[in-house]
N, C-alpha and C positions, 0 to 999 in steps of 0.2 A: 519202315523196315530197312536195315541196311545190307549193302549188295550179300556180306559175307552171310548173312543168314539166309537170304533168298538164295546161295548157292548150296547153303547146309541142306533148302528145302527140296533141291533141283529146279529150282523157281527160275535159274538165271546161271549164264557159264562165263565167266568172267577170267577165272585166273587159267582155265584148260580151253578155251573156247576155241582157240585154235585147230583143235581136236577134230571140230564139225564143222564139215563144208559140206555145200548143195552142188549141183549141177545147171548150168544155167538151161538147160534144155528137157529139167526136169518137166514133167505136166504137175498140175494142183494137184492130182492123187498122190501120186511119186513126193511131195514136198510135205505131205499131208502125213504119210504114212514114213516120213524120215523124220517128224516133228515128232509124230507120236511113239512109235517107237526108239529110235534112240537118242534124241536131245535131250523132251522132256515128257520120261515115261510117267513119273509120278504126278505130276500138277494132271498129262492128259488122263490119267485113271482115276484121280478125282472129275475130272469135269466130265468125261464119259457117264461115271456113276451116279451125276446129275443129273444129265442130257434128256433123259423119259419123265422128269419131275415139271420138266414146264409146258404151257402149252404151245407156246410158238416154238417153232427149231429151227433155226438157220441151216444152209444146205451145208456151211464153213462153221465149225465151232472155235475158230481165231480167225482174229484180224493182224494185219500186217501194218507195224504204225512207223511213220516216217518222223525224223526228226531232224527239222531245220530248225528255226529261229524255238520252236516247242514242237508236243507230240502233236500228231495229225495223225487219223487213220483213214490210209490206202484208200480208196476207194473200189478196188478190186474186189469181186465177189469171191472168186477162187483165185487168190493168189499162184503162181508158177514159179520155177529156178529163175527165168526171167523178171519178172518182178521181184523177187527178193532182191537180185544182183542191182537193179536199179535205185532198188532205195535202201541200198548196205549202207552208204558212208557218200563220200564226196568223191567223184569220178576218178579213177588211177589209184584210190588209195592200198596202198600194200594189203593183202586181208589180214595181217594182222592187225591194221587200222581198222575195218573194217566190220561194222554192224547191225545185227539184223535183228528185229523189236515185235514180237511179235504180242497179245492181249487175247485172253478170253473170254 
């Protein structure tokens, strides 16, 4: 799929992303509930409306994935403003440079 349609879908903010910033001293709820409500309300109201259909649940219904050389996902259970800020981009980058990857 390409970016402009995962931005049709709310899947991805590429050309407004500027838009949304976190906090680096947010907690995982505060990051949690800034993810779901205002980045990306649509993909979470699908995955919410999943969420009771399986039987295992993770405590986080996203992971935070870093990209260096390829994707990698975080190892963090509950992601924070702190860990997003660490694995946005490459150290000092302007945020408009500046990227955070999240998966569900």
């Amino acid at each position: 799929m390409q970016l402009h349609e995962l931005e049709k879908h709310q899947c991805a903010h590429y050309e407004k992303a500027e838009e949304y910033t976190f906090n680096i001293s947010w907690n995982h709820e505060q990051v949690d509930a800034y993810l779901r409500n205002e980045v990306f309300k649509v993909p979470f109201g699908y995955v919410d409306a999943l969420a009771g259909k399986g039987k295992g649940k993770r405590s986080c219904q996203w992971v935070l994935i870093n990209k260096e050389k390829r994707y990698n996902i975080v190892p963090e259970q509950e992601p924070d403003g702190a860990c997003l800020a660490r694995f946005r981009g490459r150290p000092k980058c302007p945020p408009r440079e500046a990227s955070v990857i999240i998966g569900t």
